[in-house]
N, C-alpha and C positions, 0 to 999 in steps of 0.2 A: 731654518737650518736643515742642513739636507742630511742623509745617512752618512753619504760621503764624508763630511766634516766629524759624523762622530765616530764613524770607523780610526779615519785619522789619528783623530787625537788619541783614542782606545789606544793605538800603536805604538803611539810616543810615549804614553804612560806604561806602556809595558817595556818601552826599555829603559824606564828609569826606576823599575818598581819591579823587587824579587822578593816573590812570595815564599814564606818557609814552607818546607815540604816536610810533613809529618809520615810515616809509615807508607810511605806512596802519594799520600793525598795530599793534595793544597792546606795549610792551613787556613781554618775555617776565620779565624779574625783576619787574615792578610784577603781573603776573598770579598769579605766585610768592607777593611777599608778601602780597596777598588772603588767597588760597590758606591763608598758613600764620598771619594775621590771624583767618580765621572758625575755621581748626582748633584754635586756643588759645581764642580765647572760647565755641566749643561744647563744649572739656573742663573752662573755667572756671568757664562758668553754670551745671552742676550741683550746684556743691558750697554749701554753708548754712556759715554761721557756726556757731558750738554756741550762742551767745544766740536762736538762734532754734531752738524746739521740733518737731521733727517731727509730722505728724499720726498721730493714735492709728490703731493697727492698717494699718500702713502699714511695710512693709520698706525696712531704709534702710543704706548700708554706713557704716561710721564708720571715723575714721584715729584710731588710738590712737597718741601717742607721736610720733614723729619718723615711725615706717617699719611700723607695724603697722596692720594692718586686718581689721575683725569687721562678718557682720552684725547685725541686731539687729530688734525685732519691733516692739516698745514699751516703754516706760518709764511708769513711776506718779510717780515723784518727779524730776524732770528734770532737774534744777540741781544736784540729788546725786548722779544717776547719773551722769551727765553728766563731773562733777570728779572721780567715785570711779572711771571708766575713765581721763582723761587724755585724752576726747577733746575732738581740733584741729577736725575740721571732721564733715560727712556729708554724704551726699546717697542722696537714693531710688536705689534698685537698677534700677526701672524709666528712670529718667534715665538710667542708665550704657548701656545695652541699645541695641542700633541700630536707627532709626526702620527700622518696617517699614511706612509709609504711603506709598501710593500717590497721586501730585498724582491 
């Protein structure tokens, strides 16, 4: 994910989201929930449905199952592999990783 995307989104959530203002300052819980608003959609925007195919030669983790998780490299037949692990969702390994760009 790039900064670009999380500036974005930052943007959208602030025009759908008005912090109360106490004595001049932001309230400290509406800062709070931001806070813990972008930390659940930047652990949520990574992960893919399994109807949508990763790109070939591209490392991606997959959640087998309820509580299991493998990575994986590539697939030839995707719809079979796909059902014949049981997997729920994936996402790139590079997604999971912490941005290390600099504004």
């Amino acid at each position: 994910m790039k900064i670009e995307d999380i500036e974005k989104k930052s943007l959208e959530y602030a025009k759908t989201a008005t912090p109360s203002c106490v004595f001049g300052d932001f309230d400290k819980y509406a800062i709070a929930d931001s806070f813990e608003h972008g930390a659940n959609w930047r652990i949520n925007s990574v992960w893919h449905e399994v109807s949508e195919q990763p790109e070939r030669n591209r490392i991606y983790l997959a959640q087998l199952g309820d509580s299991a998780f493998d990575t994986f490299y590539d697939s030839v037949n995707w719809v079979k592999f796909s059902r014949g692990v049981n997997m729920q969702r994936w996402a790139y390994v590079e997604d999971l990783l912490p941005n290390k760009q600099e504004k």
